[in-house]
N, C-alpha and C positions, 0 to 999 in steps of 0.2 A: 519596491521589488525585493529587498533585502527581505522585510516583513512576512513574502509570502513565500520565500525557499525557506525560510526559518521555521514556519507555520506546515509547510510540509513534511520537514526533516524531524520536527515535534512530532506530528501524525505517525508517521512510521515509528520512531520508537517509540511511541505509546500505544500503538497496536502491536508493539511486536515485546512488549513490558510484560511479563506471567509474575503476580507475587507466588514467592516461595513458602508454602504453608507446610508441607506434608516431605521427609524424606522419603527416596524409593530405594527399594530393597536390590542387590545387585540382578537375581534374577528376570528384576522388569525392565533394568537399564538395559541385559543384555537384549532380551525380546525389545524392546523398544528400536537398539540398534539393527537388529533383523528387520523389524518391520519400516525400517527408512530406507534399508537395502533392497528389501520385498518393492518399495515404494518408489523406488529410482530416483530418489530425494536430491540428491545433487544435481540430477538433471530437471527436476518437476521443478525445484526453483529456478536453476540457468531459466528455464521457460518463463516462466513468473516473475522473474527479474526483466525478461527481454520483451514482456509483455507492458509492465511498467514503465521502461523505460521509452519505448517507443510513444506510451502516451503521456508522458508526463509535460513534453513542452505541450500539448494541450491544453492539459489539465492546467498550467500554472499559466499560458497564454489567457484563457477561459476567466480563471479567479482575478487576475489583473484586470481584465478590462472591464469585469463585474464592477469591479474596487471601483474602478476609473467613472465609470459610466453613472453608476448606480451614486455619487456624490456630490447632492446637491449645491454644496459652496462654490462647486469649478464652474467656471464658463466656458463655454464651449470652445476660446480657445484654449484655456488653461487644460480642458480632458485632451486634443488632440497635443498640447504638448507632452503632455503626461501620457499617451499612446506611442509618441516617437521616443520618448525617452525609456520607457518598456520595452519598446521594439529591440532597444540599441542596448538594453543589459539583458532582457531575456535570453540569447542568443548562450553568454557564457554560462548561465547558472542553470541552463536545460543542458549542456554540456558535460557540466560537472554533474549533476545528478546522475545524468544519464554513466559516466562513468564510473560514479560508485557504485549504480546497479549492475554494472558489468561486471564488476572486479570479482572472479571466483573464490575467491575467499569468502564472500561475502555468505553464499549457500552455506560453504560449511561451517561457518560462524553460526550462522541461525540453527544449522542442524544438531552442533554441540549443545548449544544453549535450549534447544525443546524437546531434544530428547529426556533430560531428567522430568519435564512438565509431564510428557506421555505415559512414561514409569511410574509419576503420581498418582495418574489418574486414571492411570488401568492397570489390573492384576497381569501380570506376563501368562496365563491363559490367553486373558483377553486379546493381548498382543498379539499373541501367535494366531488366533483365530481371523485378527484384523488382517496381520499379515499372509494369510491364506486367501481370503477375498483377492487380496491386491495379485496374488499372483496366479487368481481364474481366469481366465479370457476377459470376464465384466470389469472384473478390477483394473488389469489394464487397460480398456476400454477406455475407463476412467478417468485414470493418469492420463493418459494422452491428452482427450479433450481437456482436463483439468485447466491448464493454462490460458486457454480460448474461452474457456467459459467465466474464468474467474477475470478476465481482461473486459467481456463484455459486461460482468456484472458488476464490474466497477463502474465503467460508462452507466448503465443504467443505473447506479445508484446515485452515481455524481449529477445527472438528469434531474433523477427523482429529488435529490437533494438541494438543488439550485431554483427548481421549481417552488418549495418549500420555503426557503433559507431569500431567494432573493428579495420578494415582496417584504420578508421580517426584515430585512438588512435595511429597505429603504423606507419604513417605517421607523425604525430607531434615527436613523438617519435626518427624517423630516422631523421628528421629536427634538432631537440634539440643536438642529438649524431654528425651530421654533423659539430656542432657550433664550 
C-alpha cells in the first residue's frame, strides 16, 4: 500500500516538474499574472484539486487490487488477505491525499511555480491575447467545464491505460514466476 501512495505522490510531482531552461522578462511574468486572473486560476484548480481528490481513493482502490489480483505467486487465500488488509489501510492514505488536495495553498503554490513556465514560453503579447480569449464568453465556457472534462479524461485515460498496461504487468509477471 505504502508502494502505491508513493507511486502516486511521484506522479503528481513529476507531472507537475517544468525544467527551467529560458528566463522571462518582467513584462510576460506581469501578463502571465493577468492571464491566471483572466483565468480564475485559483479557482480552476480548487476544481481540479476537488476533482482529483474525489477520485483518487478509486484510482488507488483500482491500482491495488490490479497489484493483488494480477500476481501470480498468491493464492487465493493469500490475494483475499492482501484485499482485507488494503481494505484496512486504504481508508487513511485516500484521507490524507484527499487532504493535501484540499489544502488551498496548494493552488497557489502551483500557480507561483507556472507562472515563470508561461512567461517562458509566451511573448506577453501572446499572454494578453490568451488572456482575452479567457475573458469571451468561449473562454469562460471553457474554465468552467475545464475541471469536469479533465476529471473525465483522466478516467478515460486511467481505462485506456490499464487496458494496455494490465495484460504487460501480467506478462512480466508470468516471465518473473517462470525464472
Amino acid at each position: 500500500m505504502k508502494k502505491i501512495v508513493a507511486s502516486i505522490v511521484a506522479a503528481f510531482a513529476l507531472a507537475g516538474a517544468a525544467p527551467a531552461f529560458a528566463q522571462a522578462d518582467a513584462a510576460s511574468e506581469f501578463a502571465a499574472r493577468d492571464l491566471f486572473d483572466a483565468m480564475n486560476y485559483r479557482t480552476l484548480m480548487a476544481g481540479v484539486m476537488k476533482q482529483m481528490s474525489q477520485g483518487i481513493g478509486t484510482a488507488m482502490r483500482s491500482a491495488a487490487m490490479e497489484a493483488i489480483n494480477s500476481d501470480p505467486k498468491m493464492t487465493p487465500e493469500q490475494k483475499q488477505k492482501a484485499v482485507e488488509k488494503m481494505e484496512a489501510e486504504l481508508p487513511p492514505a485516500i484521507s490524507a491525499m484527499q487532504e493535501a488536495l484540499s489544502d488551498p495553498g496548494l493552488a497557489e503554490d502551483i500557480m507561483v511555480e507556472t507562472i515563470p513556465l508561461y512567461a517562458r514560453t509566451y511573448t506577453g503579447d501572446e499572454l494578453k491575447q490568451i488572456a482575452a480569449f479567457y475573458r469571451s464568453p468561449v473562454g469562460t465556457k471553457m474554465l468552467a467545464s475545464m475541471p469536469g472534462l479533465m476529471a473525465e479524461g483522466m478516467q478515460i485515460g486511467q481505462r485506456v491505460a490499464m487496458r494496455r498496461l494490465g495484460p504487460m504487468m501480467q506478462k512480466l509477471q508470468e516471465k518473473q514466476t517462470a525464472k
